[in-house]
Backbone bond lengths (Angstrom), bond angles and torsions (degrees), N, CA, C in turn:
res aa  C-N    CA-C-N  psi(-1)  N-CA   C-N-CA  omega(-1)  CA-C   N-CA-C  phi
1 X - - - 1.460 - - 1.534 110.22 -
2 X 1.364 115.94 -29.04 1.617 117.51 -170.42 1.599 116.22 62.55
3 X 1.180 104.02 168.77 1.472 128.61 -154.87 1.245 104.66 -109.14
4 X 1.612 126.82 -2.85 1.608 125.74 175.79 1.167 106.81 -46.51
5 X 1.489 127.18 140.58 1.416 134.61 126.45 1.221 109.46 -118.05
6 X 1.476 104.48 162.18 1.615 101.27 -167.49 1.723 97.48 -105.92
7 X 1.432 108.60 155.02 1.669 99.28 170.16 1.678 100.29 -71.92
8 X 0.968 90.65 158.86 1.483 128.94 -173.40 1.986 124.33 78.00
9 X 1.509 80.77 9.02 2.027 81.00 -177.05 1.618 117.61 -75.27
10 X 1.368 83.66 139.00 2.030 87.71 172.73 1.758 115.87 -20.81
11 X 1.246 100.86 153.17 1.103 98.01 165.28 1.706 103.00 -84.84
12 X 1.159 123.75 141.31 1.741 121.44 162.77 1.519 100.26 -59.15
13 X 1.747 95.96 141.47 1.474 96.01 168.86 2.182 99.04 -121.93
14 X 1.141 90.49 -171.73 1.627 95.52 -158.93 1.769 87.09 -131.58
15 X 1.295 112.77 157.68 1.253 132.51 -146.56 1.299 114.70 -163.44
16 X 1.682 136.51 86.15 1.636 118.08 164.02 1.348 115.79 -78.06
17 X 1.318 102.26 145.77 1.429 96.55 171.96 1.728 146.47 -80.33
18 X 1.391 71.12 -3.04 1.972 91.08 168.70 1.423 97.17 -145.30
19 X 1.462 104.13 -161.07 1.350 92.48 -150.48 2.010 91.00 -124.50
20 X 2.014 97.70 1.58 1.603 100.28 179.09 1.425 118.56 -70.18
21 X 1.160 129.15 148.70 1.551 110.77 157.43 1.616 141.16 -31.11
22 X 1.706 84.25 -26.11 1.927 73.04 -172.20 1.735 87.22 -127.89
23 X 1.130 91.63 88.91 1.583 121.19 168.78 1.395 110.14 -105.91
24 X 1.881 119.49 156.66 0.701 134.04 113.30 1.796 142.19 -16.63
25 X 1.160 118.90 130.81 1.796 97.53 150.04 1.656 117.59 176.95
26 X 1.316 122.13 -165.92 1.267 119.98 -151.99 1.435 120.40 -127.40
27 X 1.170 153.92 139.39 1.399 166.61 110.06 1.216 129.12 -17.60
28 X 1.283 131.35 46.55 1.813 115.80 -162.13 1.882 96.44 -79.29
29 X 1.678 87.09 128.25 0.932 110.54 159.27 1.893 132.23 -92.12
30 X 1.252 143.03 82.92 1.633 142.99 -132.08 1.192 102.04 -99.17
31 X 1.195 151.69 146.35 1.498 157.67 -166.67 1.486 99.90 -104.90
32 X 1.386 115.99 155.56 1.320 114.00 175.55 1.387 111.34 -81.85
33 X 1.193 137.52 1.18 1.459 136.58 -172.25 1.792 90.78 -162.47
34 X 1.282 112.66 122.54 1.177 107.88 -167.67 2.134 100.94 -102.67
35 X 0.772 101.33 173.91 1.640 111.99 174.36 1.619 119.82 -106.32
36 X 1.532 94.88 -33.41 1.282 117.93 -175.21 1.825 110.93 99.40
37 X 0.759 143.01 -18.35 1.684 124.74 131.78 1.410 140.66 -38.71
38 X 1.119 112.34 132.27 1.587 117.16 152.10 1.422 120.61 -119.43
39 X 1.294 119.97 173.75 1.140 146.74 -164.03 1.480 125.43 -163.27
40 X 1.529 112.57 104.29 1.522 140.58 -174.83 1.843 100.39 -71.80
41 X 1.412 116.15 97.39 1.683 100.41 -179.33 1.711 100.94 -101.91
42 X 1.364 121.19 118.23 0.949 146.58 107.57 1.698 131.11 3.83
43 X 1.504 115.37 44.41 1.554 122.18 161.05 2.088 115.37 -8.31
44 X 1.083 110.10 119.56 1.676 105.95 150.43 1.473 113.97 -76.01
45 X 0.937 118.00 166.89 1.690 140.79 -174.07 1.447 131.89 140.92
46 X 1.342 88.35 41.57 1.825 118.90 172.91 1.624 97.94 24.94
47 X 1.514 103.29 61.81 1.802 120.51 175.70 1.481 121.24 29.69
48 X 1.857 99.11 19.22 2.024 112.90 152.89 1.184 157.86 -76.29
49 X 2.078 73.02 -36.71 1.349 109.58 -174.90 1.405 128.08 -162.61
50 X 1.058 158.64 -116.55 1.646 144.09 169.60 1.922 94.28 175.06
51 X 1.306 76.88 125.56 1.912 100.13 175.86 1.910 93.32 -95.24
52 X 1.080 108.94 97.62 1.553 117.45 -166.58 1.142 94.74 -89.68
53 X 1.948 132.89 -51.87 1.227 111.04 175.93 1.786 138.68 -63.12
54 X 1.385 97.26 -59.35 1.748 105.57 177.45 1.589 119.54 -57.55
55 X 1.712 98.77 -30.78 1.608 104.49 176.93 1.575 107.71 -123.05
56 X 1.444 112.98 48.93 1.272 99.92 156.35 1.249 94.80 -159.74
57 X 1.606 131.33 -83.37 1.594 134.65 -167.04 1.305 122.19 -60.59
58 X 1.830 104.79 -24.21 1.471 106.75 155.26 1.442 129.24 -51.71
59 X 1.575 105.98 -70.39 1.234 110.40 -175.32 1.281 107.02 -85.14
60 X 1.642 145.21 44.28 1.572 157.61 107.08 1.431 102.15 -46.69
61 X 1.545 112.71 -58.56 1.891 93.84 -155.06 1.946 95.96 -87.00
62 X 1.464 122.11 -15.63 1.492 112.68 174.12 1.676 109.43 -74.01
63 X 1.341 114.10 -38.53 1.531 111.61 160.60 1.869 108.64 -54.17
64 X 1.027 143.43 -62.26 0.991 150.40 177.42 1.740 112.07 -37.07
65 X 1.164 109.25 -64.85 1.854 109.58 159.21 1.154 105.40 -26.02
66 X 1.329 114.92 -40.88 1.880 113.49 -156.39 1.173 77.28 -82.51
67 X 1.482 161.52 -91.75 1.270 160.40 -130.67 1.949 101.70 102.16
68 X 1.511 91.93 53.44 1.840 98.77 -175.74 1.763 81.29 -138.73
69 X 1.313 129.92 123.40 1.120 142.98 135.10 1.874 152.25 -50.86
70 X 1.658 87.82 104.65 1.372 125.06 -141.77 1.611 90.59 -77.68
71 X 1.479 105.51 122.48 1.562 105.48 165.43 1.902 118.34 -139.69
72 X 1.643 85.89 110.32 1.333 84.56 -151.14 1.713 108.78 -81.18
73 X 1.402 119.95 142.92 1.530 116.86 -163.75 1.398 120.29 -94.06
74 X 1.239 130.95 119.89 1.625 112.82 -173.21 1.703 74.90 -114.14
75 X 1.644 105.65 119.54 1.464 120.95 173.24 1.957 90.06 -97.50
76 X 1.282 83.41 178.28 1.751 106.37 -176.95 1.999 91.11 -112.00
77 X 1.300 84.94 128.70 1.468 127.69 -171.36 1.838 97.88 -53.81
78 X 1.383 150.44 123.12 1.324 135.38 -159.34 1.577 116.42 -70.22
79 X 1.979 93.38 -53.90 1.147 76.56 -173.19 1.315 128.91 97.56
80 X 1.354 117.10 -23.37 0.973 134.07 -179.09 2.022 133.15 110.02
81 X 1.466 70.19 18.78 1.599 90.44 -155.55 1.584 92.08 -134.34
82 X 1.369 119.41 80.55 1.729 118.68 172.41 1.114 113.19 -47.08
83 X 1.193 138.14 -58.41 1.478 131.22 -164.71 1.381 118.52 -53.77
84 X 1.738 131.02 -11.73 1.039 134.30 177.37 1.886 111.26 -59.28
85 X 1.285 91.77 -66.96 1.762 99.59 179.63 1.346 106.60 -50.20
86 X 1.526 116.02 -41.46 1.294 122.29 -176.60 1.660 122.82 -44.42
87 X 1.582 84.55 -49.86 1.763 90.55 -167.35 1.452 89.42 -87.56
88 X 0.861 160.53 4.31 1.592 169.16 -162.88 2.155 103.76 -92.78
89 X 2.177 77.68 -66.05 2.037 61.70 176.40 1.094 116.75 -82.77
90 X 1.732 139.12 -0.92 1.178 141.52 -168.12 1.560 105.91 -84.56
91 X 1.707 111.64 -18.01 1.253 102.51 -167.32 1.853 95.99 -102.52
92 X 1.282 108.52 -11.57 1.816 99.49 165.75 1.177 106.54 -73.79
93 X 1.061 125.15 -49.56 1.636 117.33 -179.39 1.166 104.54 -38.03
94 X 1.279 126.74 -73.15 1.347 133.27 -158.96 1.913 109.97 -64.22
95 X 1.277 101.67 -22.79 1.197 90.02 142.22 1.545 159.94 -74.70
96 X 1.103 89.97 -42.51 1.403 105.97 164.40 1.247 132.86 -45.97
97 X 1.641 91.82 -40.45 2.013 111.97 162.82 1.173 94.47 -49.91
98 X 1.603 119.22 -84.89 1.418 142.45 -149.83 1.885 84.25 -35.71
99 X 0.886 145.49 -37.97 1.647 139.30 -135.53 1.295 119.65 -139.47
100 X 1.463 92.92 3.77 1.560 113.18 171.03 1.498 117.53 -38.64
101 X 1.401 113.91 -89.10 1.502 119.65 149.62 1.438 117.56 24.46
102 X 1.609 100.52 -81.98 1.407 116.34 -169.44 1.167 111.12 -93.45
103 X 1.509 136.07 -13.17 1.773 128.02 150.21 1.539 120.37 -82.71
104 X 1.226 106.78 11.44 1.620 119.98 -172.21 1.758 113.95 40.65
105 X 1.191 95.50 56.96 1.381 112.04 178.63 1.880 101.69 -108.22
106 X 1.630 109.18 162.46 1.302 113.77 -174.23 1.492 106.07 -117.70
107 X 1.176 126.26 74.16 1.215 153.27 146.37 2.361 100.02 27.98
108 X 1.286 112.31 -18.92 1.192 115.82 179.32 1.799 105.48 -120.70
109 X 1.085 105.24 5.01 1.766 107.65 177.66 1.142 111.38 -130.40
110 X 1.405 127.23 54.45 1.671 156.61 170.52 0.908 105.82 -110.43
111 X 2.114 101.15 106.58 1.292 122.09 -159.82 1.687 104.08 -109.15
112 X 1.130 136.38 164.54 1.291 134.57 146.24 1.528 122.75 -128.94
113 X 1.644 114.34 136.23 1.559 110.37 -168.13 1.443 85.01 -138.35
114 X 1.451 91.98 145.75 1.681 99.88 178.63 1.221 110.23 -158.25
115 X 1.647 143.84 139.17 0.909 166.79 134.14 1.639 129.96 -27.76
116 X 1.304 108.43 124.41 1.223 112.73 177.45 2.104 130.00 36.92
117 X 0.982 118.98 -80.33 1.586 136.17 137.95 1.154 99.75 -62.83
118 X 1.558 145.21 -76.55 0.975 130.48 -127.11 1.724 90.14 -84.58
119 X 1.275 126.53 -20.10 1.270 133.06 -169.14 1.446 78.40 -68.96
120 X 1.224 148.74 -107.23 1.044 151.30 -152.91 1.932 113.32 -15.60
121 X 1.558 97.01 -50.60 1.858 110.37 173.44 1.353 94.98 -43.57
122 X 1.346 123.87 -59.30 1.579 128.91 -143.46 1.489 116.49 -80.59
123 X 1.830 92.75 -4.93 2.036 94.28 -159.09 2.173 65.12 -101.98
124 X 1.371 131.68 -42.27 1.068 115.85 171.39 1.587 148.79 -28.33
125 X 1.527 87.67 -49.57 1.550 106.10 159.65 1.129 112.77 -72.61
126 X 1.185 126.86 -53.33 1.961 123.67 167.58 1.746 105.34 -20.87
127 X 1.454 106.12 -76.49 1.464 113.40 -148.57 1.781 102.04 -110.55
128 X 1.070 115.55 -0.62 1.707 109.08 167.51 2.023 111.53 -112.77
129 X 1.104 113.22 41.95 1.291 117.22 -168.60 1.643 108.25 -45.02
130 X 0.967 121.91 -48.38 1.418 153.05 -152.87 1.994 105.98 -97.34
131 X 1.585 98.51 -30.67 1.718 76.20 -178.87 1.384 127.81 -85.93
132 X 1.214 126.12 -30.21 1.719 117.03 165.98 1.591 103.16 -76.73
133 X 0.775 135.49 -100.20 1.556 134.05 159.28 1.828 81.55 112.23
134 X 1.247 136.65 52.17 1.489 138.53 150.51 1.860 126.35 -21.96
135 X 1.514 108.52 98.10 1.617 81.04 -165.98 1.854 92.16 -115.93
136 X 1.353 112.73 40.57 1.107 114.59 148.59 1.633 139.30 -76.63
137 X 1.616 106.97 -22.50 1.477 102.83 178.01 1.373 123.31 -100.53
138 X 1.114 111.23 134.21 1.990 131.97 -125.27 1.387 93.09 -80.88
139 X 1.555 106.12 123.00 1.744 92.59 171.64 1.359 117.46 118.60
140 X 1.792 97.94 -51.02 1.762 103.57 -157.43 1.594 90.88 -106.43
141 X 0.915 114.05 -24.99 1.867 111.49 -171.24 1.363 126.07 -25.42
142 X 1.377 97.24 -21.12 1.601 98.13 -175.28 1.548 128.82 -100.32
143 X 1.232 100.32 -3.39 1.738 126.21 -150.19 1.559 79.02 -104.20
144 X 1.467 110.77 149.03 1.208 133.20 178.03 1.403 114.37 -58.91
145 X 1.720 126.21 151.40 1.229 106.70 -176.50 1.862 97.73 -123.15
146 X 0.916 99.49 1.43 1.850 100.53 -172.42 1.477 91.82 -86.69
147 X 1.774 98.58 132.31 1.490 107.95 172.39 1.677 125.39 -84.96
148 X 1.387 108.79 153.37 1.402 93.62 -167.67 1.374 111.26 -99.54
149 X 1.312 123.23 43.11 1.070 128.04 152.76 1.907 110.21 167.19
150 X 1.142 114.83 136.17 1.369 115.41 169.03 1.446 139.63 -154.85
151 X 1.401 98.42 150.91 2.285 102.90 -172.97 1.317 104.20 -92.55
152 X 1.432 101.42 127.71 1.707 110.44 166.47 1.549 100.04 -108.13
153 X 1.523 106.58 134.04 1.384 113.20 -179.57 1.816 106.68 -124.13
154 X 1.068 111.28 122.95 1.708 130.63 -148.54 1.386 117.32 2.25
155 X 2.201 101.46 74.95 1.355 110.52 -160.42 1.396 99.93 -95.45
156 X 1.478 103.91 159.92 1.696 127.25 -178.70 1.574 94.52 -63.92
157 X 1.222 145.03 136.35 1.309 133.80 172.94 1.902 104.30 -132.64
158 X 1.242 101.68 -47.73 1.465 98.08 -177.84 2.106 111.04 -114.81
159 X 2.095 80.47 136.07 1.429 78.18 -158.08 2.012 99.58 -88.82
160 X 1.373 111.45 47.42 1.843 124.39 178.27 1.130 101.27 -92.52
161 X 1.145 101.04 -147.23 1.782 119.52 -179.22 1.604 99.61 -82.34
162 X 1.049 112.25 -8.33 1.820 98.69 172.21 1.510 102.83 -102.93
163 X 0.949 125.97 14.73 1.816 128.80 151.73 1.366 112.82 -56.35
164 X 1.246 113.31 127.89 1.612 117.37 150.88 1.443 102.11 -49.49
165 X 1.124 122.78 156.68 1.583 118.83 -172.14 1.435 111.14 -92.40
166 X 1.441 83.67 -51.81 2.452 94.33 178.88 1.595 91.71 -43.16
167 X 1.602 111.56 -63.77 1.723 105.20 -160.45 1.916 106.87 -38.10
168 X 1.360 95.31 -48.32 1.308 100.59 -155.95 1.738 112.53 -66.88
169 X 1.589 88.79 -33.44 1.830 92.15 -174.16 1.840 103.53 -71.30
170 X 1.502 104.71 -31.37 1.813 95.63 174.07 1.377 115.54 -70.87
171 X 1.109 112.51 -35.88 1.688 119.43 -160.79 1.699 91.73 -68.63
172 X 1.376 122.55 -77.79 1.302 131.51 -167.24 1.330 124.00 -89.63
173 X 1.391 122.03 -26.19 1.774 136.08 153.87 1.130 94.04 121.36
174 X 1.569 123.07 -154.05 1.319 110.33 -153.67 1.514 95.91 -128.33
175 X 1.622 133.46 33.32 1.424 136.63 130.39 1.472 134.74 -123.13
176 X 1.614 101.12 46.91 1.527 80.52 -176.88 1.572 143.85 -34.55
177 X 1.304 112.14 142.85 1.285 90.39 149.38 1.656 143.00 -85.45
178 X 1.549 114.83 -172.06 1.811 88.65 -169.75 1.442 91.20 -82.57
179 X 1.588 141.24 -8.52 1.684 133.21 175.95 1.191 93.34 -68.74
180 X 1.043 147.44 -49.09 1.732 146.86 -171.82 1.835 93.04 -57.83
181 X 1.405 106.75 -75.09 1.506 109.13 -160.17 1.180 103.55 -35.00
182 X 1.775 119.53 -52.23 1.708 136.34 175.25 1.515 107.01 -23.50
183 X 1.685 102.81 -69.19 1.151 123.26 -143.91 1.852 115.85 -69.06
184 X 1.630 100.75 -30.28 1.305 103.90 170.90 1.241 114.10 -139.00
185 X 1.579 102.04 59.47 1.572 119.56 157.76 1.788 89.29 -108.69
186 X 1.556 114.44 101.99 1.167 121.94 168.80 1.818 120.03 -68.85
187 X 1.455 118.24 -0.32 1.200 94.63 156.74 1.646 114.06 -87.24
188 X 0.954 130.70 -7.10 1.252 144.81 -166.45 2.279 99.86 -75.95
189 X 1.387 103.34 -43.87 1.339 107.65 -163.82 1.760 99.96 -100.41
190 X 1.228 119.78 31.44 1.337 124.14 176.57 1.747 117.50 -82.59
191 X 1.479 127.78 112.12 1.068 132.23 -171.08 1.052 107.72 -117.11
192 X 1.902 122.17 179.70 1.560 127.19 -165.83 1.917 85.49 -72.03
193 X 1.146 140.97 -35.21 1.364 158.05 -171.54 1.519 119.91 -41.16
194 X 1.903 89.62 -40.34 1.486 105.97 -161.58 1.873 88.60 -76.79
195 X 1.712 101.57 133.45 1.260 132.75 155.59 1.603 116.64 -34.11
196 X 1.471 117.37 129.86 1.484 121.11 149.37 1.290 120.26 -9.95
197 X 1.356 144.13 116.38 1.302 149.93 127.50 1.718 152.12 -81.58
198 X 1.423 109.52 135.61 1.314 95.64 -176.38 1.504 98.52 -125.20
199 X 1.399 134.36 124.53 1.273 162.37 153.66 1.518 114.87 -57.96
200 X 1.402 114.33 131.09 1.544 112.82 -178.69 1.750 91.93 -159.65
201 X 1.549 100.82 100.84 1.650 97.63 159.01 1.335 120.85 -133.13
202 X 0.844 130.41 -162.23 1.593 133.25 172.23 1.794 123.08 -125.95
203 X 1.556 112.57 128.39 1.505 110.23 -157.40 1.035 121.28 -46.03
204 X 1.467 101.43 -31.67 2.201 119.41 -165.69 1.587 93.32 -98.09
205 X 1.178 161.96 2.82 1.324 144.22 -148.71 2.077 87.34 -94.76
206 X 1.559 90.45 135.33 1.422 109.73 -144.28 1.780 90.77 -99.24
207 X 1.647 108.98 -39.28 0.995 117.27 178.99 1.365 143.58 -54.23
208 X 2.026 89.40 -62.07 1.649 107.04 165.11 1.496 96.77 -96.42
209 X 1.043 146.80 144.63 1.574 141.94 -157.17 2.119 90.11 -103.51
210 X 1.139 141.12 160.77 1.140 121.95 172.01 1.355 118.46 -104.54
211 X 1.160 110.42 15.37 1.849 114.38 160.45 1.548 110.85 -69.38
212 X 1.532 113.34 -15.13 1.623 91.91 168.33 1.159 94.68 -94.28
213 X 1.374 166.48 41.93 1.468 145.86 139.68 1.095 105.86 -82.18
214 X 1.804 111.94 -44.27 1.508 128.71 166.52 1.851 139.12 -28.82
215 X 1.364 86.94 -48.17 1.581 116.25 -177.81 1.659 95.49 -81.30
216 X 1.496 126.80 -62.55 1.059 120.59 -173.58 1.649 103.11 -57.44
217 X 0.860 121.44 -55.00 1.906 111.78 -176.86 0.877 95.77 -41.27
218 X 1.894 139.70 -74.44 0.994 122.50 -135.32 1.598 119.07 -77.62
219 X 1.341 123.17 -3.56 1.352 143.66 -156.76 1.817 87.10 -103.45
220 X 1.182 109.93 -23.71 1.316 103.81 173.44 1.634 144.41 -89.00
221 X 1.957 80.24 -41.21 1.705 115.20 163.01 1.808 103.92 -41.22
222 X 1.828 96.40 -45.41 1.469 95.88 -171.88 1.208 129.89 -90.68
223 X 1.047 113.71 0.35 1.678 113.65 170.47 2.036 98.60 -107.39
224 X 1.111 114.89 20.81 1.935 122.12 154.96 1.430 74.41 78.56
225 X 1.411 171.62 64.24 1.504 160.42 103.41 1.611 101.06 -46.36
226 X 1.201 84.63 125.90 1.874 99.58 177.12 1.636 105.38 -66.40
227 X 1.258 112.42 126.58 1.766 96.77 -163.16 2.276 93.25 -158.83
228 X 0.943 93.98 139.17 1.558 118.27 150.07 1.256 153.03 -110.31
229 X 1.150 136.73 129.45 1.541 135.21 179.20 1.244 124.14 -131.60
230 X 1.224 105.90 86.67 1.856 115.12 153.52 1.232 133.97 -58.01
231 X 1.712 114.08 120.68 1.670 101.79 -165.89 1.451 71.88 -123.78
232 X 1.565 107.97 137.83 1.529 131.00 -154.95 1.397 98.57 -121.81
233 X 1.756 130.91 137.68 1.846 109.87 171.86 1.660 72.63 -85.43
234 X 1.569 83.45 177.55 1.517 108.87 173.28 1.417 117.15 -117.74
């Protein structure tokens, strides 16, 4: 992604999403000439921790070149408790709506891309629009939280034996059940509903295996979702 900024760019401003201490919250990064998109990025850190530079403030100022507005997400770590991250990116979105206006964003081209774990958050927001549904953060509660379109880049998708394991033991703890495994294996919850996708993994990646980019396409291919998959060497 590189380290460019250009002179004269916004300063990033910072954003919690509630007003508790152990919040969620956000980074908007603003382009000097906007397009009218944004884009919610979604950190990897196999749901421990958050790679803020390479997968977040980076790809803010390379989104930003594009003139698409980069908002980078520091979700709350699960824990064992999915719905945390969940309601976390559901409530940037809904910000971003709420503030459209004034980031010169288009309120229907609110994207989310996420990485590895965070790929997993982002295929979440795709296809669980409706299950945390948070109507604590002030303002936005009402505004839609499903994005209208989003990139998973070599995301966690199924929480089985093709799980990264860390993701899976933070996200869900360390017995799921098989309704849990069900419930947030996001190729599994893919509807005519679920948003445009674009897929980007790599054949050999040892970590995230690329049969979950696989599974999610094809769950998508089949319900007619306009969708792509790049399998990248590394």
């Amino acid at each position: 992604w590189g380290h460019h900024k250009a002179v004269g760019q916004p300063v990033p401003e910072r954003f919690a999403l509630e007003a508790a201490d152990d919040s969620g919250c956000i980074t908007v990064y603003q382009p000097r000439h906007s397009n009218g998109a944004a884009m919610v990025i979604c950190p990897g850190g196999g749901y421990g921790g958050l790679v803020l530079d390479a997968e977040g403030q980076q790809v803010a100022h390379w989104l930003n070149r594009h003139g698409i507005l980069g908002v980078v997400l520091e979700y709350r770590c699960p824990h064992g408790q999915p719905n945390r991250p969940l309601a976390d990116v559901q409530a940037a979105i809904r910000l971003v709506r709420q503030r459209a206006a004034e980031w010169g964003v288009r309120t229907n081209q609110v994207g989310v891309i996420g990485f590895s774990a965070g790929g997993h958050l982002a295929s979440m927001a795709a296809t669980l629009p409706d299950l945390a549904v948070p109507d604590r953060y002030a303002g936005a509660g009402c505004l839609p939280s499903r994005p209208d379109f989003v990139v998973l880049v070599y995301p966690v998708i199924c929480m089985d034996v093709l799980a990264d394991a860390g993701s899976r033991l933070n996200l869900l703890g360390p017995d799921p059940s098989p309704e849990q495994i069900a419930a947030y294996s996001t190729d599994r919850r893919v509807t005519r509903n679920t948003p445009p996708a674009f897929l980007v993994h790599a054949r050999d990646d040892a970590v995230v295996v690329p049969e979950n980019s696989r599974k999610f396409h094809a769950s998508l291919q089949a319900q007619g979702i306009p969708s792509a998959y790049l399998q990248m060497e590394s």
